[in-house]
C-alpha positions as CSV (number, residue, x, y, z in Angstrom):
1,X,-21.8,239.9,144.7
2,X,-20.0,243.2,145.3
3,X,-21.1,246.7,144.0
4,X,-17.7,246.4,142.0
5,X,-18.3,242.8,140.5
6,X,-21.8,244.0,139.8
7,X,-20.8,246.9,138.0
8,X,-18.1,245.2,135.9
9,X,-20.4,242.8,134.5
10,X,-22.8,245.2,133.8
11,X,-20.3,246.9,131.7
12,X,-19.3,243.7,129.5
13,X,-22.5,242.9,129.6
14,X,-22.8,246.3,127.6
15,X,-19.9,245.6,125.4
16,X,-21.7,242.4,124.5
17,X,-24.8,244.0,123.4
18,X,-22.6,247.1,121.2
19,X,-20.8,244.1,119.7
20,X,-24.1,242.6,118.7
21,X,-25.8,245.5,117.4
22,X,-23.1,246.7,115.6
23,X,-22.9,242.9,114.0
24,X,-26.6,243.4,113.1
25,X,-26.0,246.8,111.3
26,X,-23.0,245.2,109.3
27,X,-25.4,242.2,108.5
28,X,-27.9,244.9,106.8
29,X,-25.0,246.5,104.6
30,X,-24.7,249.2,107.2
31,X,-27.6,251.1,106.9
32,X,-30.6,250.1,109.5
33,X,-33.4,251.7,111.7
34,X,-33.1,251.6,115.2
35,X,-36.5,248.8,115.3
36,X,-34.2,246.9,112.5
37,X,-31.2,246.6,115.3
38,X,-33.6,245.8,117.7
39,X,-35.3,243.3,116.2
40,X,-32.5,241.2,115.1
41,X,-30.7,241.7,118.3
42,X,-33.3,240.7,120.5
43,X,-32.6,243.9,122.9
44,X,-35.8,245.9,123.5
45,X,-35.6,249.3,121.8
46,X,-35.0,251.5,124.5
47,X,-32.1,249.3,125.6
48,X,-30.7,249.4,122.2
49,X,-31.3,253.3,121.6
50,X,-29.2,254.0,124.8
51,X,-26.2,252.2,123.5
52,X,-26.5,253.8,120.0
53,X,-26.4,257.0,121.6
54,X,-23.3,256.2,123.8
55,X,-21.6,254.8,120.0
56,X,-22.7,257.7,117.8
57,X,-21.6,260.2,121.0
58,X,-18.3,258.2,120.6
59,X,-18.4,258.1,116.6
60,X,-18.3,255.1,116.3
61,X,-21.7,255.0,114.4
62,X,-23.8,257.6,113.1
63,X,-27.1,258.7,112.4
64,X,-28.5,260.3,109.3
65,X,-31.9,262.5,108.9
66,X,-34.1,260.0,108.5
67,X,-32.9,258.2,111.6
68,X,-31.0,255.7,110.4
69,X,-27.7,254.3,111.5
70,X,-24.5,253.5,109.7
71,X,-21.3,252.8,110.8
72,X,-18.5,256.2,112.2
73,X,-15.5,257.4,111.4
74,X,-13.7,256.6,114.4
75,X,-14.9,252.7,113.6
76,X,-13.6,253.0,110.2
77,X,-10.3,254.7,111.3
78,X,-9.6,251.5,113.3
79,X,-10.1,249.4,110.7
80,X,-6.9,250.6,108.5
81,X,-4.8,249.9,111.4
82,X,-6.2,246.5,112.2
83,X,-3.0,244.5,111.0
84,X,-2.7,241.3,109.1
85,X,-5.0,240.8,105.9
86,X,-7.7,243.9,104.9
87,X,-11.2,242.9,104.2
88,X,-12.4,244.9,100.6
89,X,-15.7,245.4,102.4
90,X,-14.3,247.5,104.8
91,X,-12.0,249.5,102.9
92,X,-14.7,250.5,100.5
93,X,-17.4,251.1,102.8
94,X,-16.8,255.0,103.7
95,X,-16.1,255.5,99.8
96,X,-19.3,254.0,98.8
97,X,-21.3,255.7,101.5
98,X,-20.0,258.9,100.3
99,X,-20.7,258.6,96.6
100,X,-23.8,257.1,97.8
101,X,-24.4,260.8,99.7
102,X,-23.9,262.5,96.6
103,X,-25.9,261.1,94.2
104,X,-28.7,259.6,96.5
105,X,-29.0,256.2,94.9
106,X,-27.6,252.6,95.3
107,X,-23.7,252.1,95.1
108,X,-22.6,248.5,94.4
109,X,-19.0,246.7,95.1
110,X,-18.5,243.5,92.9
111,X,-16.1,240.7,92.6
112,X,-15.5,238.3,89.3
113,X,-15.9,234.9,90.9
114,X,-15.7,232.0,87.1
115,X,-18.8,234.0,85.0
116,X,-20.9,235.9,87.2
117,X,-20.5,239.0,89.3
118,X,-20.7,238.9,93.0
119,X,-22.6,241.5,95.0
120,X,-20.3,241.4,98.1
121,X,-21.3,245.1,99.4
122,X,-23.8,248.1,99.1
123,X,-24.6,251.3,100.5
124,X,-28.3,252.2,100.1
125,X,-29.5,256.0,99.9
126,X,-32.7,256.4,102.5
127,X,-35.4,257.3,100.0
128,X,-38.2,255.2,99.5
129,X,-37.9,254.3,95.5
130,X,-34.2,252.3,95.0
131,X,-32.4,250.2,94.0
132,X,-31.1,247.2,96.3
133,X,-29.1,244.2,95.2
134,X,-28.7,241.6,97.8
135,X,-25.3,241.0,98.9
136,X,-24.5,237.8,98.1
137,X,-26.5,237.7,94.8
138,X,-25.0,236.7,91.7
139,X,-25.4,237.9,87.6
140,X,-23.6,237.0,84.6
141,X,-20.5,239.0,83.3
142,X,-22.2,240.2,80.5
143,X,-25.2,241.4,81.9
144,X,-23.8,243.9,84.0
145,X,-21.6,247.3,83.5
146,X,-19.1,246.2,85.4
147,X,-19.2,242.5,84.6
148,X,-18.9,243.6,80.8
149,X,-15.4,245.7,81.8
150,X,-14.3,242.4,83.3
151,X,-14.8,240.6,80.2
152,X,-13.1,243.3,78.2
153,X,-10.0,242.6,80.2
154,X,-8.8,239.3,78.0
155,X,-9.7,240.5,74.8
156,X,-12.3,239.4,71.8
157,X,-11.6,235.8,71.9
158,X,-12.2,235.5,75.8
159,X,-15.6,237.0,75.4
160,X,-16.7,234.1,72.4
161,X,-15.0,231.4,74.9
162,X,-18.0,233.2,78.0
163,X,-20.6,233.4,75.2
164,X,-19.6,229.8,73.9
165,X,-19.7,228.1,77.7
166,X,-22.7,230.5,78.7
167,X,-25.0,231.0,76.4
168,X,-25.5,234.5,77.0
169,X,-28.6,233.5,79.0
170,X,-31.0,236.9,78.5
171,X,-32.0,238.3,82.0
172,X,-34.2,241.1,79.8
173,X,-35.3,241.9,76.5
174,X,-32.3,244.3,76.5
175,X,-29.2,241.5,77.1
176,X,-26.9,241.8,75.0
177,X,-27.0,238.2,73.1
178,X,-25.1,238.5,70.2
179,X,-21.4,238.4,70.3
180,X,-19.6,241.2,68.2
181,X,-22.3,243.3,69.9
182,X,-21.1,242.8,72.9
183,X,-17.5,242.6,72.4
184,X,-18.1,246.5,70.5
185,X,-20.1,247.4,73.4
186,X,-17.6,245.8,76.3
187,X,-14.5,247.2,74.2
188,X,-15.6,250.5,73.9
189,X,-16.5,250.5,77.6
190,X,-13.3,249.8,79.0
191,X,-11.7,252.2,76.1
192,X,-13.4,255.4,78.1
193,X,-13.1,253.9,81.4
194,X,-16.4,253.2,82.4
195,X,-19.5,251.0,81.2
196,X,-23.5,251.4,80.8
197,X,-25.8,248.4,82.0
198,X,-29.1,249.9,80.1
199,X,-32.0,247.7,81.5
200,X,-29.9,244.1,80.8
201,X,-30.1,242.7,84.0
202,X,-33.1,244.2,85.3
203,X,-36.2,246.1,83.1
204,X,-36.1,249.8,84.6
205,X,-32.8,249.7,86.4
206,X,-30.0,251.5,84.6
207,X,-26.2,250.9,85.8
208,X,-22.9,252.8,85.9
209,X,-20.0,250.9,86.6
210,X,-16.2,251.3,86.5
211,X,-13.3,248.7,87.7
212,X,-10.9,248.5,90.5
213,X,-7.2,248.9,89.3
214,X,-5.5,248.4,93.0
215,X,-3.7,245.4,93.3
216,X,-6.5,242.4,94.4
217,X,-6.6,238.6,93.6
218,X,-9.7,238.9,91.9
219,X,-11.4,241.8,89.2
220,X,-13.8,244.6,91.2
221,X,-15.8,247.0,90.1
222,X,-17.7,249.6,92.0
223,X,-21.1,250.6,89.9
224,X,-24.2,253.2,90.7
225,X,-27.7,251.4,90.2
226,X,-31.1,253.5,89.6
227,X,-34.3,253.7,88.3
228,X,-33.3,254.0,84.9
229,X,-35.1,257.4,84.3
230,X,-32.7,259.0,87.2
231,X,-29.4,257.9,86.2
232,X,-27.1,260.4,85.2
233,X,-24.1,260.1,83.2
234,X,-23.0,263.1,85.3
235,X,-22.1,260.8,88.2
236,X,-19.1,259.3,86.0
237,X,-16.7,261.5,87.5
238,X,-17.9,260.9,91.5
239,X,-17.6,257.4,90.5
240,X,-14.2,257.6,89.0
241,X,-13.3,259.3,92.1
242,X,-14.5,256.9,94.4
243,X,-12.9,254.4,92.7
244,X,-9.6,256.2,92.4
245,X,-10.0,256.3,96.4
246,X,-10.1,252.8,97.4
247,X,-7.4,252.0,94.7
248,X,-5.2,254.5,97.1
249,X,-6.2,252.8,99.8
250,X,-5.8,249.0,98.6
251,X,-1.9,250.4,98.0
252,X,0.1,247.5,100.1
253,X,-2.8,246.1,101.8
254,X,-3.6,242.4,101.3
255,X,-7.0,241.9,100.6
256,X,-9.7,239.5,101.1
257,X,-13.4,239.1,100.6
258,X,-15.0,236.1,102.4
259,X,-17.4,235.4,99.5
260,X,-18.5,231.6,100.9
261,X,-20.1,233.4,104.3
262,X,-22.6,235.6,102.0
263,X,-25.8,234.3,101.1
264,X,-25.3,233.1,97.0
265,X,-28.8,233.5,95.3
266,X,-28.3,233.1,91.5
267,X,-29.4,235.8,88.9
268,X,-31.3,234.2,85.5
């Protein structure tokens, strides 16, 4: 084989590999350590350190202060222009991972899918104590803040149809079980724009969420989850903001989430 031939498939050969670690990173919601990659790659660290360097020198990912990678701007520039249908995942993604910068916690991107919410993105913060919901994972409208906003949508008799076909199956001592409970509590949510999930899906997790108003096929909602005793009701505006964001950006875009290729667990 020639020195040319050689060299040209060494440098697909490199392409593969990018490809594949960059697969692996979107796999762990965009946020993973170097031994992460490598593990799930197969490629042996060093090998896959030398190609993130080459990426983050080309910003296509970066690399925050705890070492961790997540995905660049010049990656996520490309992405608007990709033509044909948008994927919500990737619209929000730089939105969620700068909220998730400023308040340091979890940030959450939902879908309605029949009764439950679906976790179809995240962006984790890098401390140790957190929050993580599994993309993929699935909880009942009303046990959520923004699944209770989604109910809200269709008015008082559309929540006692849910409660009548559901149950209002209790996740926690704190789900909300009784019905003109939570129609006062989902009404006065979506009233001031934003609701509270206190410890109703999850005992010591607190939630913030708010809806989507950009044109989409389905409700979303974008929500902040934390250790209940750090949540700040301070954050409504930055998530109002973010929101606000990716409604500007969903403006003319046709959007899709893939939900069948995420793994489904059930909540409750």
């Amino acid at each position: 084989m020639s020195d040319s031939a050689s060299d040209r498939n060494s440098s697909i050969q490199v392409i593969d590999r990018l490809r594949a670690l960059l697969d692996a990173l979107a796999a762990e919601g965009g946020n993973a350590s170097l031994k992460i990659l490598a593990a799930v790659t197969g490629l042996a660290p060093s090998t896959a350190f030398r190609i993130l360097a080459s990426a983050q020198d080309n910003a296509l990912i970066t690399r925050d202060a705890v070492g961790h990678y997540r995905f660049g701007p010049h990656l996520q520039d490309w992405a608007q222009l990709a033509p044909g249908r948008s994927d919500l995942r990737a619209i929000a993604r730089p939105i969620m991972a700068w909220l998730r910068d400023q308040v340091q916690e979890t940030v959450n991107l939902t879908i309605q899918q029949d009764d439950e919410v679906v976790y179809v993105e995240r962006a984790t913060p890098s401390r140790m104590m957190r929050v993580e919901q599994v993309i993929g994972s699935r909880a009942p409208l009303h046990t959520t803040a923004v699944g209770k906003l989604m109910l809200a949508l269709n008015g008082e008799a559309a929540v006692e149809r849910y409660a009548t076909r559901t149950h209002l199956p209790a996740l926690t001592v704190h789900t909300l079980r009784d019905i003109p409970t939570l129609w006062k509590d989902a009404r006065t949510a979506l009233e001031r724009g934003y609701a509270l999930d206190n410890e109703e899906a999850e005992i010591g997790v607190g939630c913030l969420g708010v809806l989507l108003r950009g044109p989409l096929p389905w409700n979303a909602g974008l929500s902040i989850s934390a250790p209940i005793e750090r949540r700040q009701e301070s954050w409504i505006p930055l998530l109002q903001e973010a929101a606000r964001r990716i409604d500007m950006r969903l403006q003319g875009q046709t959007v899709t989430v893939d939900v069948g290729a995420l793994w489904q667990p059930s909540v409750g």
